[in-house]
N, C-alpha and C positions, 0 to 999 in steps of 0.2 A: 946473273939476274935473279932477284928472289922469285920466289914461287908466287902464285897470288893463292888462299886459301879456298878451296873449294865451300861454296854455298852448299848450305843443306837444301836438299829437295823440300821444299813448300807444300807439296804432297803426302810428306810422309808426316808433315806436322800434324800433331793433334787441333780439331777444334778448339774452338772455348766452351763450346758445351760438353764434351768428351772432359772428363774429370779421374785421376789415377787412383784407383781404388785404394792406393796405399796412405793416400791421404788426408788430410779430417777437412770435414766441410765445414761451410760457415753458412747458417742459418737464421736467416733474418726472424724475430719478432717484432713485435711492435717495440720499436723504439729503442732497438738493441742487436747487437750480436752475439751469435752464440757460436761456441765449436765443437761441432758431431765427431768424436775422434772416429767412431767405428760406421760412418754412416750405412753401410751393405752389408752390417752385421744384420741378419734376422731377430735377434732378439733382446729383449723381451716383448713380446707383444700385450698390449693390455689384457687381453684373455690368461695369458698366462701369470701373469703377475695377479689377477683373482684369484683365478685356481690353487698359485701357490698360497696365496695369503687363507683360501679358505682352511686349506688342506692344514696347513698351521695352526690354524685358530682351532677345527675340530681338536688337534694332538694336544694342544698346549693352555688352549686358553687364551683369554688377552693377559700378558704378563702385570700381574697386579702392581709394580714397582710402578710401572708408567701411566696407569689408572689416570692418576691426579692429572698430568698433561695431556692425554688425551680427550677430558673432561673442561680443558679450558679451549681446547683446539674448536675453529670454525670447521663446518661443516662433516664434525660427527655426532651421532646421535648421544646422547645423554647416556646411556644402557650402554656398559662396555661390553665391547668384540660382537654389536651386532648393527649390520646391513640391512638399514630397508629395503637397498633392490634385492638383495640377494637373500633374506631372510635368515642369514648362517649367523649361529649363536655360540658364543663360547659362556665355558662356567660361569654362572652366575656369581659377582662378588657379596660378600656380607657389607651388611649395613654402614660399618665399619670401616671398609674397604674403600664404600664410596665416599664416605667423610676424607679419606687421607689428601689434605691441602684446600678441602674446603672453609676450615675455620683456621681463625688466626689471620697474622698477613700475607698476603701474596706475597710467594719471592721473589726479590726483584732480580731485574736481567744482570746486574752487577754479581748480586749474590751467586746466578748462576753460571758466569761464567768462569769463577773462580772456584766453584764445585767441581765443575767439566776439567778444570785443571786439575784438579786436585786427585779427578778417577783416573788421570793417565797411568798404562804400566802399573797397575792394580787392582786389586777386591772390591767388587761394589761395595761391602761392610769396612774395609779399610780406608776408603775416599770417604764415606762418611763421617767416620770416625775422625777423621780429621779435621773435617769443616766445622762439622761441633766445637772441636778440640782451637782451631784458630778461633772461629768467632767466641767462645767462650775464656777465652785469654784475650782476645781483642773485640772489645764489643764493637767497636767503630772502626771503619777503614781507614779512618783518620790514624787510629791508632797505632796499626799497622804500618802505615807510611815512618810514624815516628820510629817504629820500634828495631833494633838492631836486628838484623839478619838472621843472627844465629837463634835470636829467639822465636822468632818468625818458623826458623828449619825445626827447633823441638817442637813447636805447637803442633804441627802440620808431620812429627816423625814419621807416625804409624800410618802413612797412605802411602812411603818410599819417595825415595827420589827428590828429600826433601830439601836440599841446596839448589836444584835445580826447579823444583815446584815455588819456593820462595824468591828467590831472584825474580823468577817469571812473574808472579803474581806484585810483587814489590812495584818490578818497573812500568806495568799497565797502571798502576794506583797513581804512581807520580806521573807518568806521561798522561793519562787522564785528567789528572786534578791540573796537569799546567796548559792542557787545553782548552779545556772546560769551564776550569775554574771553582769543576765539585766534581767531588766524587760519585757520581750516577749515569748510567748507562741508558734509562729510559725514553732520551729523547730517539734513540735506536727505531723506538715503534712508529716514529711517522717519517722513515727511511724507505726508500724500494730496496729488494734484496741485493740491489747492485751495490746501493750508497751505503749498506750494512756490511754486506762484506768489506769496499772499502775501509770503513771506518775502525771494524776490526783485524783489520789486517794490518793496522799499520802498528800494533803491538808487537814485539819483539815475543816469540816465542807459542803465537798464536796461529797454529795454523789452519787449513780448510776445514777440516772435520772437525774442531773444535767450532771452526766459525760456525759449518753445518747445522752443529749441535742444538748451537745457543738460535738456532733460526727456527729450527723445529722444536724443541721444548720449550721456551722460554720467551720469544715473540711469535708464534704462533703461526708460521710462516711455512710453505709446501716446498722440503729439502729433502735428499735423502743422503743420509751422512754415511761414508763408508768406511767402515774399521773394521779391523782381521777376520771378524765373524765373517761381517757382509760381503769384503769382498773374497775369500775363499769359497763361499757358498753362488757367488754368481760366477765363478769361473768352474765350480764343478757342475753347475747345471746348464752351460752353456750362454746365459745373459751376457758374455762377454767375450770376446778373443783368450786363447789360452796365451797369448802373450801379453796380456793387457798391462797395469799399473794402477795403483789406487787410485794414481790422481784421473788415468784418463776414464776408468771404471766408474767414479764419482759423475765426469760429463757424461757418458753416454748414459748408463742408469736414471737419472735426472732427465732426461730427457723423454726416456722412454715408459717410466713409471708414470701410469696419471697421476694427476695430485693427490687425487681423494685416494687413492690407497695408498701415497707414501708415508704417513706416518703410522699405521699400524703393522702394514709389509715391514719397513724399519727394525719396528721394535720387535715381529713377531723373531725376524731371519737373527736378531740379537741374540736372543733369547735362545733362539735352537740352534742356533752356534755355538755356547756354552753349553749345552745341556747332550747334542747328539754328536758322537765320537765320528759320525760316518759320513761327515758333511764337511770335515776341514782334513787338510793335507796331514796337521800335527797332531790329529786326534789319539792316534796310536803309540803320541810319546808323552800324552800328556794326564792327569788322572781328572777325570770330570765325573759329572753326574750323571745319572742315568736316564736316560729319556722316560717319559711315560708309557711307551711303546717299545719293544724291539724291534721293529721293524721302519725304515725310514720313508715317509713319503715322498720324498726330495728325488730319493733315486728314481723317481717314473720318469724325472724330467732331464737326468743324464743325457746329453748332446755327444758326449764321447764316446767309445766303444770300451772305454776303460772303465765301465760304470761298477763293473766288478769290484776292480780295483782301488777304489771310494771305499765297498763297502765293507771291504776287511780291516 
């Protein structure tokens, strides 16, 4: 005779309210879902995400590269790296400083997300350099479309990577224009960030943090994008599980960062990610700049007992 399987005890089941900590929740907002991969993680807390942002802006400054986008950003003041609630001021920029992308035309969101491609796995001065270097070989995206590949790869040499930054940029031009019907990205700004991620993701070689990018520089949108700075600097300060992953580092961060200081937070943890040897894992194999200080503020906020160990 077979056996009959013993039922599980109905007592030892978990509730539906009882939830396994090992697992990510899902968070309703208005008119959407979202998923908390670390929901019982303590941190960041908004307080702490000021603190670190002040603490950076006294070391650092607001980084003058990002000046111009923060100055098109809703709800920051005019006066870069300063806080009305909080009155904390960083360097004053030159007159000059604040001109940068004031005059001429606005770049449009096409322009910029073929920049954001073009900074991957290199020099901010070497992405540059490139984009000058394509658009000034190809004035038109049209052109581009036309133009053989290998020419496309020399324009865009000096920023690396440049068989695979071409292809990539090539095939958004054409799946674009056979969408669309034109080459422009600007109907993006009367998207919700859901319909914008969609819309670029469906580009082949386009992924989050590019998407990130072009939402928070370029349509003006409250993102925060996580790349090797950002997130080695929130797993050694604890904002994260020590086993986290970009992508889930990206949801929980997002979530937990208010708006209003995610795009200075951003740019500031960018910035002294490059800049301080004692804030990333590879610091000690890599050759960088020197901070402005010897001494790192980041390390108050070490959550591990290895905070030592950071700072050698």
């Amino acid at each position: 005779k077979s056996r009959k399987r013993k039922q599980p005890d109905s007592r030892l089941q978990l509730s539906p309210s009882i939830k396994s900590p090992t697992k990510s929740a899902k968070i309703k907002g208005p008119g959407e879902t979202i998923n908390e991969p670390y929901p019982y993680h303590p941190g960041p807390t908004p307080e702490e995400c000021r603190a670190v942002r002040d603490d950076l802006l006294a070391l650092h400054g607001f980084p003058k590269e990002f000046a111009k986008y923060r100055k098109q950003t809703p709800n920051h003041p005019p006066i870069n790296g300063f806080d009305n609630n909080n009155n904390v001021k960083s360097e004053p920029l030159d007159e000059k400083d604040h001109a940068v992308g004031s005059s001429g035309p606005k770049e449009s969101v096409l322009d910029g997300l073929v920049s954001i491609v073009l900074s991957q796995n290199t020099t901010d001065v070497n992405s540059q350099r490139a984009f000058a270097s394509l658009k000034s070989a190809f004035p038109t995206w049209e052109d581009v479309i036309a133009a053989e590949s290998k020419c496309v790869e020399n324009a865009i040499r000096c920023g690396g990577l440049a068989p695979t930054k071409a292809s990539c940029i090539k095939n958004m031009l054409s799946c674009l224009l056979e969408k669309k019907g034109k080459l422009c990205l600007e109907y993006l700004r009367d998207l919700s960030v859901d319909e914008i991620k969609a819309e670029l993701s469906h580009f082949k070689g386009i992924g989050p943090k590019t998407v990130a990018c072009v939402l928070m520089f370029h349509l003006q949108q409250d993102d925060f994008p996580v790349d090797t700075h950002v997130f080695q600097i929130a797993k050694a300060i604890g904002w994260v599980p020590a086993v986290a992953d970009r992508k889930k580092t990206y949801l929980h961060l997002n979530q937990r960062i208010p708006n209003e200081l995610k795009f200075d937070l951003n740019c500031l943890l960018f910035t002294h990610g490059k800049l301080c040897q004692k804030c990333t894992k590879k610091g000690g194999n890599l050759p960088k700049k020197e901070s402005h200080d010897n001494s790192c503020p980041l390390l108050n906020y070490c959550k591990n007992s290895n905070s030592d160990a950071i700072s050698k």
